[in-house]
N, C-alpha and C positions, 0 to 999 in steps of 0.2 A: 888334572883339573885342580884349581887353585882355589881353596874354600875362605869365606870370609865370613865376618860379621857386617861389614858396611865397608861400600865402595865410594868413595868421591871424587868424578871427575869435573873439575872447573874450568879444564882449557875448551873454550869454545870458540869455534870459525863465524865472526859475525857481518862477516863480508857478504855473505850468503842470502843464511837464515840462520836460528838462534837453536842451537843442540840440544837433542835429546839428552838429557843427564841422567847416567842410569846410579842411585841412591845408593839401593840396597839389592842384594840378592843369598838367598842360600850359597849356593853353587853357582863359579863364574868358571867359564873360560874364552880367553882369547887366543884370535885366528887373524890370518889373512889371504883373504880370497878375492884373485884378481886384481893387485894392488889395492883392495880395500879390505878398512879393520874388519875383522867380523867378531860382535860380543853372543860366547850363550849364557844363558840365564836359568838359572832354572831354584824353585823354592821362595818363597815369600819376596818376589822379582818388585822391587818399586823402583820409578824412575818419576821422572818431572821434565816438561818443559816449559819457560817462561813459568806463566801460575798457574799450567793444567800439569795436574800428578795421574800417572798411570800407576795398575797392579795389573798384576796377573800370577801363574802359577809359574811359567817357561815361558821365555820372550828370545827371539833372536833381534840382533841389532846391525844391522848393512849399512854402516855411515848414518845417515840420517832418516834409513826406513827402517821398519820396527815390524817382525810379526810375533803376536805374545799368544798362547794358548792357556785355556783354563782360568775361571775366574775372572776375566776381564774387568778392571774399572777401570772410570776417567773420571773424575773431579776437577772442575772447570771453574775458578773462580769461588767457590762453595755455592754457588745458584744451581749447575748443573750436573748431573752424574749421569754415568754410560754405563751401565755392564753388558757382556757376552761370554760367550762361548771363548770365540778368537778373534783375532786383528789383525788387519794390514794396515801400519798408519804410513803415512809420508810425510817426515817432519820438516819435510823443506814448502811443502804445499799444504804441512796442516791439514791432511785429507785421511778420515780413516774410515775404512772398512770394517764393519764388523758384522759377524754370523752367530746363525743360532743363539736361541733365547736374548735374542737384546732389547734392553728396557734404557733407554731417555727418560730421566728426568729434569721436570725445572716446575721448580717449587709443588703446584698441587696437582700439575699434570705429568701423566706419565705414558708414555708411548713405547707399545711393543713388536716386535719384528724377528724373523730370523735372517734380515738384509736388512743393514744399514748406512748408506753411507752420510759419513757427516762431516762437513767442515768446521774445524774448533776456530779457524779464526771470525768466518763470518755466523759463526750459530748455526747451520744448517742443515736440518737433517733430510735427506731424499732416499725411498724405498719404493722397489718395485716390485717385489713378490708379496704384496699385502701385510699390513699393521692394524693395531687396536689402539686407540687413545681413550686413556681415562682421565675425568675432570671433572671432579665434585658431584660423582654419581653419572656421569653422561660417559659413555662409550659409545664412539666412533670406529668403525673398520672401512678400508677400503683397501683398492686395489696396489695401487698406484698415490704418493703423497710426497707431500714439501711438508717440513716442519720449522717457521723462521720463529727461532727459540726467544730472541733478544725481541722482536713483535708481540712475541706469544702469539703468534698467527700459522696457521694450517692450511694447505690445501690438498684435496681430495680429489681422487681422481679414478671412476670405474667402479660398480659395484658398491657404491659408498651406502655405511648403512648408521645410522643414528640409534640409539637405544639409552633413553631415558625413562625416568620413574613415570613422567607423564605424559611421552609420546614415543614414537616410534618414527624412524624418518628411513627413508629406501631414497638414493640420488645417482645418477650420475656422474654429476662433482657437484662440490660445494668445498668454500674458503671459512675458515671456523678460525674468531678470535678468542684463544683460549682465556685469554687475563677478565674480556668479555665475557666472555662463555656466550657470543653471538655466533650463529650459523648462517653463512652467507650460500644462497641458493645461484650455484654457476650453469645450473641446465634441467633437465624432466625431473621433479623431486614428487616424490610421495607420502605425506608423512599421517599418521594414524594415533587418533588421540582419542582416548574413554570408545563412546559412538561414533566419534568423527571421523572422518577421511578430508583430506586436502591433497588438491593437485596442485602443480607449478612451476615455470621450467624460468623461475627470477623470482628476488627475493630474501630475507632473513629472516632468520628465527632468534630472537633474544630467550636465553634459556633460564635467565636467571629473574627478567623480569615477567617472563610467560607471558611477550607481544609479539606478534608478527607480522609482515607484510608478504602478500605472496602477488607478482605478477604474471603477465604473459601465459593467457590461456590458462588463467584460473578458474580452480574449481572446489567446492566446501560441498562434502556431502556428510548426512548423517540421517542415519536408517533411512526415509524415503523422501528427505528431502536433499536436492541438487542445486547448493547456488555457483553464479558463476558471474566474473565483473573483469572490468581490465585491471583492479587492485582488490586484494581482501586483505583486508585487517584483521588479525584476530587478535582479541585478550582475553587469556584463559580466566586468569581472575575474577574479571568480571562474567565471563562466558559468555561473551559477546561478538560477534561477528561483522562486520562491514563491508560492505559491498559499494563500491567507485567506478564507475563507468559502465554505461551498456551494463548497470546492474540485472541479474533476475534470479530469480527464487520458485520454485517449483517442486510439490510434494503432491501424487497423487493426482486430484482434480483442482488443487489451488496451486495459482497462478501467479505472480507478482516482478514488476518490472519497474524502474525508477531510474535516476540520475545516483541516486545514493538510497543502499539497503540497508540497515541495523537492525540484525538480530541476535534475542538474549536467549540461552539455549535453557538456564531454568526456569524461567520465566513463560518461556514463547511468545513473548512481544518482538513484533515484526513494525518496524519503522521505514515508510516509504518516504522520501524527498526528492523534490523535482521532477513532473513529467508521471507524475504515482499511477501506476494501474494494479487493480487487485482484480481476482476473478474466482470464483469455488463454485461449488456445484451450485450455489441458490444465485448468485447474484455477479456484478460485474458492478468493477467500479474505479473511474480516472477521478484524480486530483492535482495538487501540487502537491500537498504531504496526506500521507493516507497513513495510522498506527490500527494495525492489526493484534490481536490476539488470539494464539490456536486455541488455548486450553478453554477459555468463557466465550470464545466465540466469537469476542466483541472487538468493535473498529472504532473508529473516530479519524475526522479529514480536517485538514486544517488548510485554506485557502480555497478557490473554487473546485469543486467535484460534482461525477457525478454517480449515483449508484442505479443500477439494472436489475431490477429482483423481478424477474418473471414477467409480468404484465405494466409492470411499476417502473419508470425511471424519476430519479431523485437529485436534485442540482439544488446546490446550498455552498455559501462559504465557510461554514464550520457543519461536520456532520457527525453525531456521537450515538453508538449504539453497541446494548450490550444484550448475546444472546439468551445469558441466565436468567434476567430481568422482561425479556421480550420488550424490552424499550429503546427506545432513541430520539433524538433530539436533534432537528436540524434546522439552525440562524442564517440568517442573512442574505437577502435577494431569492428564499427559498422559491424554486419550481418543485411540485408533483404532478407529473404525469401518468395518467391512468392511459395507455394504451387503446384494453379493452372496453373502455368507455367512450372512448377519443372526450376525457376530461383532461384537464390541466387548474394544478392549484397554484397560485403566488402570494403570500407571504412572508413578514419576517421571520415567524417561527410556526415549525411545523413539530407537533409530538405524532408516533410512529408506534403502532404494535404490530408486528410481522404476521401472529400464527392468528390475529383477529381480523388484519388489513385493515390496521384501525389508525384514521389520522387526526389530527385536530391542529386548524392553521388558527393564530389569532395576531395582532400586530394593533402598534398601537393607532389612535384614529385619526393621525392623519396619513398612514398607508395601511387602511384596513385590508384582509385578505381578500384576492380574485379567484373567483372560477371562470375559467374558459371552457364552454362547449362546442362542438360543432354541429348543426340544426341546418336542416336544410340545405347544405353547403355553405352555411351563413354561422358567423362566431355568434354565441349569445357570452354574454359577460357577467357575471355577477358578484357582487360586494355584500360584504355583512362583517360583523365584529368578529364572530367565530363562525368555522365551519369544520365541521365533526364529520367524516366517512368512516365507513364500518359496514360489514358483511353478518347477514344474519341466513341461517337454514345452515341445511348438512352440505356436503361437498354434490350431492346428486340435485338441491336444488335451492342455491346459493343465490342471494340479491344482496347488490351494492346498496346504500343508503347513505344519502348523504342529508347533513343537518344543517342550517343555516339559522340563526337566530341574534336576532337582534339589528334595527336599520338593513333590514334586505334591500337590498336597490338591485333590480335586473334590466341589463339591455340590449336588444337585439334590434336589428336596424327595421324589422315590421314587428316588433312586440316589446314593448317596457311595462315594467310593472316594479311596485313597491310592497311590503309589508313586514310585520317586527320579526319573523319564524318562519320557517320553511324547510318543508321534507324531500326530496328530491331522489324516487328509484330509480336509481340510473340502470335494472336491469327491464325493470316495465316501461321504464320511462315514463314515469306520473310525478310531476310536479305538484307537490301541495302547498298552500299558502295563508298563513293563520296570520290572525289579530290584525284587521284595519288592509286585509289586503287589495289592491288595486292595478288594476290593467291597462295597459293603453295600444289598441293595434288601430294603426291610421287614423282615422277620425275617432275612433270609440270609446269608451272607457267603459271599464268593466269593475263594479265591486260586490261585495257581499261578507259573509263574515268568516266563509271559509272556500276558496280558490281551488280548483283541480285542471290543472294541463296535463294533458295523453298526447304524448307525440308516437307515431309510427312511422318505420323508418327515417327515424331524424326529423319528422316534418311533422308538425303542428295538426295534430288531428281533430283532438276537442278540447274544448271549456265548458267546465263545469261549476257553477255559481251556487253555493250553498247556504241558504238563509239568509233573510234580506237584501235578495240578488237585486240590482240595480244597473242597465247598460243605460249610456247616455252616449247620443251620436249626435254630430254635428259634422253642419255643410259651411257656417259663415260665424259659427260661434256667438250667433246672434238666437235664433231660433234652434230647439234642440230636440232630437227623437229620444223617447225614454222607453223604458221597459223596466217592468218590476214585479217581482212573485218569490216566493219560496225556494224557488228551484227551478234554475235555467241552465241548460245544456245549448252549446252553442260546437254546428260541427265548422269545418274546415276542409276543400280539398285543392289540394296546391297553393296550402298558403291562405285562399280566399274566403271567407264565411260565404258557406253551401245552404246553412238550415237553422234553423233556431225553435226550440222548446221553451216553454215556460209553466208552470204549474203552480197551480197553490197561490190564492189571491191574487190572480195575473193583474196588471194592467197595464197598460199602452197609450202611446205618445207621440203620433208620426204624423208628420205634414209632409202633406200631399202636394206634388210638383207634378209641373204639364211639361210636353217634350221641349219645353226651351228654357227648363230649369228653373222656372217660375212657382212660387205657392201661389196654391189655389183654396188652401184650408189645411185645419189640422183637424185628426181624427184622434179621439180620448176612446178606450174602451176599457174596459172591465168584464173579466170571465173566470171561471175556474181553472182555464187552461188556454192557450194560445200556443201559435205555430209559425213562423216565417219561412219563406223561400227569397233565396236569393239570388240573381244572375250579375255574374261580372260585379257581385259588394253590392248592387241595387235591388233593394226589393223590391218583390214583382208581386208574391200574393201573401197574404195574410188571414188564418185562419183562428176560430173563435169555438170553442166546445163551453157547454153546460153552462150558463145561469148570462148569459150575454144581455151585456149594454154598450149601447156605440154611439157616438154621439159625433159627426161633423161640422163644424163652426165653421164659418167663413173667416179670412184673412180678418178682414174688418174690426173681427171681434175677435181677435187670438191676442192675449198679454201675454206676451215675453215672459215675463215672470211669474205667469202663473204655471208651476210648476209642481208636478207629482213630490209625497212629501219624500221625503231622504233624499233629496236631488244635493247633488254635492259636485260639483265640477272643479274639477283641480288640474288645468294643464301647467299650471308653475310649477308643482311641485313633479313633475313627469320628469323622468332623465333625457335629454335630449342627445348624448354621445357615452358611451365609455368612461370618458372625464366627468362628466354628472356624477358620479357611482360614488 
């Protein structure tokens, strides 16, 4: 064996491909085996071809294939370095093989294997017995992978598993640009971040910006909530989540569904857009944008919605309510429907207390707020500047109350009436009616200085006229029947006045007609107390108790205008429709 300090061979075959040049070696000796040279090598072995330099400890050399053992390096340009165990190169194909403990480098990433094969001229490393890549804190292993070094691109295949400071990723395959440091999702990936979990079989992960996109049968879970969209967005940064398509959102008993979801995970503000539905244990609620939050509880809708709390639904173009406060606030074309009342409120703004069931609509006065009732199978309507509902007693014996005050205008197609204040229990169903109140059903008007309607079952039961009660009826609005005392109770059955009371300074005002609807007189009386009966709205008998005076006139002598005093007749100012109000 022929020892040296340095070998230099320069004659190279470039007919071919470009020779192995073996440098340097402790220990050389040459051979030939099968008409070809054969070099051993062996001790501090370097060699080079073109501008990649090879070491190792012991190298044989077969023409232009190379196997070296021990210490293996390859310096490729000064970008990338190979070590092993051992090598099979083929310097005519630039192909090598390398075993045991092998590490790839190129620049900050570094990938290991005990199979490697790698083409030096096109950069390329392929392993099929499993590798680890390291890149700025992020390890990579799979099963099976590509490494296209001059890319800085990777792909992964089988088994693939991600481990970073701030997530964890489980894949199938996925394509990873290292110079990026983005992870491209190639099929089922799983990846686990703080509380989270993310499914998705498409998609990347940018690692260095902490965004992602995850497609195809996505899924964001974290402790017991489950969203899932045809794309999520996530940025960790912000700790934000997005939901695209066939958005939904689900934790528990709360529900949520949209065109697009935004959720911020320290926060827990939940953003619905487009098509918005929210649902939880107290209420249900569609919009066009609905913002939710877990932690106070509180919502807010921005385009037409509507919310469903129990007995309650609620339709507003802006809707804003916060649990902690027990308030909310909702603008524009507001509807509240009271179900269990069968009420309905319309104005432009409605204020809201959930645990009072307290509302208050006002708008300004040329669209003051409407209440709709339904009465007899018939809508009653009513207008006022404000209207105040609110629940008073305990839960075993609970009454609606609603408040009306100021310009009350009420219309029902057989009952109108006006006055400045009004109480309204929608669970007794008594209508009360202050300051200047007045009535009008068919022919009659009704005043006094405090109103009471009793409806049962939705229908008009009684009136009740309290303190300088005053009914004035008319046939031709020429001649007029009066009635006036203290206190007059007037009943109702199907709609029709059945009976009438009057007490306390009564007196009376009715002209008397023959069966061909003719006056024949008017009768004036005065008593402590009086009674009507009435068939089909025509009175038929009229009765008189304690201190009576009665007096019949003939036509002849009846002035028009002599009239009982407080006589106030007012059909102008009566609502004639809805639009009156």
């Amino acid at each position: 064996m022929l020892s040296f300090c340095a070998i230099s061979q320069t004659v190279q075959d470039t007919s071919t491909s470009s020779r192995i040049i073996v440098e340097l070696a402790d220990n050389f000796k040459y051979a030939t085996e099968n008409g070809v040279g054969v070099k051993y090598l062996n001790g501090n072995v370097r060699m080079y071809q073109d501008s990649t330099f090879m070491y190792c400890d012991t190298a044989v050399l077969r023409g232009n294939e190379l196997t070296a053992y021990g210490n293996v390096v390859i310096i490729q340009s000064d970008t990338v370095n190979v070590f092993a165990d051992s090598l099979l190169y083929n310097g005519d194909l630039k192909l090598a093989t390398l075993y045991n403990n092998v590490i790839l480098e190129s620049k900050t990433r570094k990938l290991f294997s005990d199979y490697l094969i790698y083409n030096l001229d096109t950069r390329v490393g392929s392993y099929t017995e499993g590798a680890l890549l390291q890149n700025k804190g992020t390890e990579i292993k799979s099963l099976i992978g590509k490494y296209y070094v001059n890319e800085e691109k990777v792909r992964f295949y089988k088994n693939v598993s991600v481990v970073d400071e701030d997530f964890q990723l489980w894949a199938d395959s996925l394509a990873y640009d290292s110079e990026e440091n983005i992870t491209y999702f190639l099929g089922p990936t799983r990846i686990n971040q703080d509380s989270s979990k993310i499914y998705c079989e498409d998609g990347f992960y940018d690692i260095n910006n902490e965004l992602a996109e995850f497609r195809k049968n996505a899924e964001y879970i974290q402790g017991q909530k489950v969203a899932n969209g045809d794309l999520i967005k996530y940025d960790a940064r912000l700790k934000m989540v997005l939901l695209a398509g066939n958005a939904e959102y689900r934790e528990e008993e709360t529900y949520a569904k949209g065109d697009t979801i935004q959720y911020f995970e320290e926060t827990e503000d939940t953003r619905l857009i487009g098509n918005a539905y929210f649902k939880d244990a107290e209420r249900n609620m569609n919009g066009e944008r609905i913002f939710y939050n877990a932690k106070s509880e509180s919502f807010k809708s921005e385009g037409r919605s509507t919310i469903i709390d129990s007995s309650t639904v609620l339709t507003a173009d802006h809707i804003d309510f916060s649990q902690q406060d027990d308030f909310g606030v909702a603008t524009g074309m507001v509807e509240l429907i009271d179900t269990s009342s069968k009420t309905t409120i319309f104005s432009d703004t409605i204020e809201y207390r959930k645990t009072e069931n307290y509302s208050k609509a006002y708008s300004n006065k040329d669209n003051r707020p409407m209440l709709q009732s339904i009465l007899e199978g018939d809508s009653l309507f009513m207008k006022s500047d404000t209207l105040v509902s609110y629940e008073l007693g305990d839960s075993t014996a609970k009454k609606t109350i609603l408040n009306a005050y100021h310009d009350v205008r009420l219309y029902k197609s057989n009952l109108q009436a006006i006055c400045d204040s009004m109480i309204f229990n929608t669970t007794d169903s008594v209508l009360s009616m202050y300051d200047n109140p007045m009535i009008w059903s068919d022919s009659s008007q009704f005043t006094a200085d405090t109103i009471d309607i009793f409806l049962k079952d939705e229908q008009l039961y009684k009136v009740v006229l309290k303190n300088k009660a005053f009914i004035i009826n008319t046939e031709d609005s020429i001649y007029f029947n009066q009635i006036k005392g203290k206190l007059v109770e007037v009943f109702f059955v199907e709609g029709a006045i059945d009976s009438m009371s009057v007490t306390g300074n009564a007196e009376a005002v009715y002209f008397m007609m023959d069966e061909q609807k003719a006056y024949i007189g008017m009768n004036k009386s005065i008593s402590s107390k009086m009674s009507f009966k009435f068939e089909d709205s025509d009175l038929k008998d009229i009765y008189f108790y304690v201190n009576v005076n009665s007096n019949l006139i003939p036509m002849k002598d009846v002035n028009p205008e002599d009239t009982l005093d407080g006589f106030n007749w007012q059909p102008r100012i009566r609502p004639k429709d809805k639009k009156a109000l």
